[in-house]
N, C-alpha and C positions, 0 to 999 in steps of 0.2 A: 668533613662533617655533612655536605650536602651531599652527598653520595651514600653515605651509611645510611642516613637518617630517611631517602628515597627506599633503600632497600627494605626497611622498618616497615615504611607507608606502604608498602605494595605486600609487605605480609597480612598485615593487618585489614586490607580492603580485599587480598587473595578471595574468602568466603564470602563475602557479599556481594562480589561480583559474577561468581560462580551458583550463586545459593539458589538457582532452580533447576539446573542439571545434576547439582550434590543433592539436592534435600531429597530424590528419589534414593539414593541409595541410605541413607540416613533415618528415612521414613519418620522425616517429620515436614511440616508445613515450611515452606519459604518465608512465609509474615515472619516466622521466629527469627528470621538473622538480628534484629534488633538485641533479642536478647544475648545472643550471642556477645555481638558489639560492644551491648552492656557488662557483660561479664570481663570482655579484654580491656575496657579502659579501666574497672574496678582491679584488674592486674596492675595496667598502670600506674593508679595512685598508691596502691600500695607499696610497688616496688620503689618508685620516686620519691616516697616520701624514708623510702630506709635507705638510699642509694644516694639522696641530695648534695651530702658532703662529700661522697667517694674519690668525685673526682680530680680533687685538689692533691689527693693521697696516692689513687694507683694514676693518673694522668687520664685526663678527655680522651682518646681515644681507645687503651685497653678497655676505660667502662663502654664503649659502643659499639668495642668487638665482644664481650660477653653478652651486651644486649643480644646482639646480633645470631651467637649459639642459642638462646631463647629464641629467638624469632622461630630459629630451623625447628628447635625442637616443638616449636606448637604445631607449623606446618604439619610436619610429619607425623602429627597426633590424628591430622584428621585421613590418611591413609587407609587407616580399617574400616572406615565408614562407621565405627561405631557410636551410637547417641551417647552413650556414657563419656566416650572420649573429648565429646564437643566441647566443655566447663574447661575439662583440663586445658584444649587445646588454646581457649581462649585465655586464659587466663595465662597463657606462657608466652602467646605472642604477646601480649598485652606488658607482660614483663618485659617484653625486649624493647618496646616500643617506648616506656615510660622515660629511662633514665637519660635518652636520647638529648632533650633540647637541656636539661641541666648543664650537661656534657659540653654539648657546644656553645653554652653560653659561656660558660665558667672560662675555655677556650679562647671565644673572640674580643669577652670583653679587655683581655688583657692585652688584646693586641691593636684593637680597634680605635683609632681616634674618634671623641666623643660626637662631634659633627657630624659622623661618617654611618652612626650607628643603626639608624635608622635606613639609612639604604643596605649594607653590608649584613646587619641581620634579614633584612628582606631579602635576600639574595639566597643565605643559605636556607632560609626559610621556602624558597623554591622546589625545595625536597618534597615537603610532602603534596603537592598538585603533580611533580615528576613521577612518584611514585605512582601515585592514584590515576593519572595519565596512560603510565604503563600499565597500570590492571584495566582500565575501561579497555585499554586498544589491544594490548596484547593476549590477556589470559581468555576472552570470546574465539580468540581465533585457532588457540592451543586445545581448545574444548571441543571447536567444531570438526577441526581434524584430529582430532587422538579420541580426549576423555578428559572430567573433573579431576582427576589424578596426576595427569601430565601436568596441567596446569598448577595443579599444589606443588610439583618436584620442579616444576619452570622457575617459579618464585624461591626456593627453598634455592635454587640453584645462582639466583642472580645476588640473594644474601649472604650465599657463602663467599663469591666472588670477591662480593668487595668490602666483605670484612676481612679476608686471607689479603686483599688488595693494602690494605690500607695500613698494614705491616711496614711496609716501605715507606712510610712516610711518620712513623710513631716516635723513632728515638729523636726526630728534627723536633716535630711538634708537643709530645710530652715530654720535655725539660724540665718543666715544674712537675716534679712530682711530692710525696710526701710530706706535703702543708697540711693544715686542717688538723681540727682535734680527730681524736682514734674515733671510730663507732663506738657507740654508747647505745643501749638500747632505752636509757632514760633520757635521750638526745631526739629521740628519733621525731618526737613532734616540735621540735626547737625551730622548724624551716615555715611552718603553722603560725606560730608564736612571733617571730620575725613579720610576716604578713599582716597578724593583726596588728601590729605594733607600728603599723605606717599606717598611715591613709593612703598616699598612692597608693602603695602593693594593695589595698582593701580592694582601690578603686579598680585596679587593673584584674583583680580576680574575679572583681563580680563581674566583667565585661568578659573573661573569658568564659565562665562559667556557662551563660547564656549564648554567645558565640560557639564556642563548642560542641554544643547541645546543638544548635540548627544545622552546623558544619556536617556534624557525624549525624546526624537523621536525616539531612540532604543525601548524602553520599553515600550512606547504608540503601536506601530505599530505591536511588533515581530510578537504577539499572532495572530491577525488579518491577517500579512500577509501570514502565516505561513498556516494556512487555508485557507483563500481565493483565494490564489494565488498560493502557493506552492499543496497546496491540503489534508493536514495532517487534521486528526480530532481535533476538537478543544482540545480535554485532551488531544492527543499529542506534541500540540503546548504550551497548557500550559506547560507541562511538563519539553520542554525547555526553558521556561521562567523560571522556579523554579528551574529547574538545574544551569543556568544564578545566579541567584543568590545566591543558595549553593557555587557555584563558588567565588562569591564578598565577601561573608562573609570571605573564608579565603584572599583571593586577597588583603581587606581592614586591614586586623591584619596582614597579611605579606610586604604588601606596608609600612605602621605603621612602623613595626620594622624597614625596611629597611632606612626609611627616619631617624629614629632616628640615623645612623650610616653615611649618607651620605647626601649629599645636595638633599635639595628636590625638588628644581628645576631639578636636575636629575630624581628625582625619577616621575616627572609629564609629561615631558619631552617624555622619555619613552613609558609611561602612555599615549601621546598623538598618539605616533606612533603605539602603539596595536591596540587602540580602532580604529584608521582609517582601522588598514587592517583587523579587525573584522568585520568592519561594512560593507567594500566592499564585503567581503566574504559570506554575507544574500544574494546577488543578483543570487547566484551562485547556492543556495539548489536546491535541485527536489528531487522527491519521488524515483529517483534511490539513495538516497542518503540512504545507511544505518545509521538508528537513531543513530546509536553511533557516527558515524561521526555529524550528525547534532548535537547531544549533547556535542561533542568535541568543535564545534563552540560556542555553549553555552555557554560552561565552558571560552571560549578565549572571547567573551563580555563581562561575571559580571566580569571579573578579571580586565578589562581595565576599559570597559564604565560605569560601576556601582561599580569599586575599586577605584577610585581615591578622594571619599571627606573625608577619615580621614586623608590624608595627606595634603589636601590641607587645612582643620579646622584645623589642628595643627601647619602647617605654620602662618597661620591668626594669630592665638594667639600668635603667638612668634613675629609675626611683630606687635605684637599691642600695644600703649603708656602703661604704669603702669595703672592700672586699668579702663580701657575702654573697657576691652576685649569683652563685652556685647554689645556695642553701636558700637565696630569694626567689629565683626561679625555680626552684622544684618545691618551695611551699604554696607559689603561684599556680605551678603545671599541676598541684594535687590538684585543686579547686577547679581547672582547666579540664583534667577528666572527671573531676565527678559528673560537670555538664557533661560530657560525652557517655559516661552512666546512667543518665537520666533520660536523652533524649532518645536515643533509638529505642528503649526497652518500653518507655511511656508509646513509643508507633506502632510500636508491635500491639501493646496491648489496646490502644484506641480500636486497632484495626481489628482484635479480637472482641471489641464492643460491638464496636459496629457494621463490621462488616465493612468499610470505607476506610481508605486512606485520607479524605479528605478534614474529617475531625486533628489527624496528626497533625499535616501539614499546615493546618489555621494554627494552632496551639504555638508552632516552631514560628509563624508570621508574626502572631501578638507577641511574641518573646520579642524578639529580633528587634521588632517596633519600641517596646519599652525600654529596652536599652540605648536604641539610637539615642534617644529622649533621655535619656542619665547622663550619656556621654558628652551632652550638650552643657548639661550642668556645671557650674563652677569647679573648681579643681577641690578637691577637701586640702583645708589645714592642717601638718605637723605640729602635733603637742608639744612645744618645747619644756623638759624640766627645770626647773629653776636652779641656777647658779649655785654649786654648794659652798657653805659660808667658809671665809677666810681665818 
């Protein structure tokens, strides 16, 4: 799971870590990768929200090898360099990226003792900072000796890998196959309906929503502005994109443990107050800045902005009915990309205001802050129905 799910991440962050050697042949502006972004997580809710129950039926792993042909197929979309193909290309990876955490949730829950949850989803949650890891550090350096192109067929090539890879381990781990009602296209917002029908799940969606949103505007933009604006060589800046997430990998198994031993609303909470003063802290770089210190910032974003989803999937699963865990986290994960449809597209177009990055990144710091502040807040109450009569 933590391996497919890295290959996803690193499709998906392929063009925005690329996106100022491509946007020449594309002949549009680099600020637009937001939109782009926007457009692949809008893939992903949609696919996730018709894909939620899947997994129970054809087993966790077949749904994460077909994500997985999605993935390629978007890659390969962006090949012609043509602007037309951009929408499609995003919106296929974005398909392959969605049905991913349903998958493995639906997966661990079942295997997972409940104490353990919290660390153990943090774990495979290490996926997506590995992925993103691999694009800041690897795909600069595929570009500087070849071309934007190698670097899309590098990615496309390490998805294939280990989605063919993961064949060998499918008849062990999909055992359970064939549970779950059939697809229903009058079903398909029933993982919606499930969310609203908790408080937790409310509470944990609005917490993604907004985490999301600064997660995927952070990580759209670092590389970009980190060049463009600050003035560092692009392998520079990837550099601290990929330190960023060496950083989340441990941030996400240490957050994990922690929440395993304390409330996780604490532990988000937190979680919500780093990622705001990390994130105000990008407006601040300049090239007097020595790289270690920039890297220190690095390490203080994956730990915040890109540490916080195995705690917040292992929360989900604890707040979710007896065996719905699959149809609760993909009604979770819709609301999870909408944020991620909001946040990069609203950077883009700030930055089309005004000319500055810096309106974006406030906007993503006052989110970030408000939530910390929610997650502080009492737990909400289950409405219990009343007893039906005897």
């Amino acid at each position: 799971m933590t391996a497919m799910q890295a290959g996803s991440s690193l499709a998906y962050l392929t063009l925005p870590v690329i996106a100022v050697r491509a946007a020449e042949s594309f002949e549009v502006s680099a600020g637009l990768i937001g939109v782009y972004t926007g457009l692949a997580f809008l893939g992903s809710a949609i696919v996730t929200l018709l894909t939620a129950g899947l997994s129970p039926r054809i087993g966790a792993v077949r749904m994460c090898q077909w994500a997985s042909v999605a993935n390629i197929a978007g890659l390969l979309c962006l090949l012609p360099a043509e602007s037309w193909l951009l929408p499609v290309a995003a919106l296929l990876v974005g398909a392959g990226y969605g049905p991913m955490n349903p998958a493995g949730s639906f997966l661990l829950a079942r295997i997972v003792p409940g104490h353990r949850l919290g660390l153990v989803f943090s774990i495979k949650q290490t996926c997506v900072p590995i992925g993103y890891g691999l694009a800041g550090l690897l795909l600069p350096a595929v570009v500087l000796f070849a071309d934007w192109r190698a670097a899309v067929l590098v990615s496309a090539a390490i998805v294939a890998m280990v989605g063919l890879g993961s064949q060998l381990f499918r008849n062990r781990l999909d055992q359970v196959r064939g549970e779950g009602t059939p697809f229903r296209l009058r079903t398909v917002l029933a993982p919606l309906g499930l969310v609203a029908a908790h408080p937790g799940l409310r509470r944990m969606a609005l917490s993604s929503l907004v985490f999301s949103g600064v997660q995927l505007g952070v990580a759209s933009f670092l590389v970009v502005y980190l060049n463009q604006v600050v003035g560092m060589s692009l392998a520079a800046a990837g550099s601290v994109l990929a330190i960023a997430n060496i950083a989340a990998v441990a941030g996400r198994v240490g957050w994990g443990w922690v929440a395993d031993r304390m409330s996780a609303r604490w532990v988000l909470g937190g979680l919500g107050f780093g990622m705001a003063a990390s994130t105000a802290l990008i407006l601040t770089v300049s090239l007097d800045w020595p790289f270690a210190l920039v890297a220190a910032l690095g390490v203080a974003i994956g730990a915040t902005s890109i540490g916080w989803n195995g705690v917040f999937l292992a929360e989900t699963a604890r707040q979710s009915p007896e065996g719905k865990v699959s149809e609760a986290t993909g009604g979770v994960m819709v609301i999870t990309f909408l944020g991620s449809v909001i946040g990069p597209p609203m950077l883009s177009g700030l930055l089309a205001v005004t000319d500055s990055y810096q309106a974006g990144f406030l906007v993503l710091t006052g989110a970030a802050l408000a939530m910390g502040v929610v997650s502080f807040l009492p737990p909400p109450k289950q409405k219990h129905s009343p007893p039906p009569p005897p």
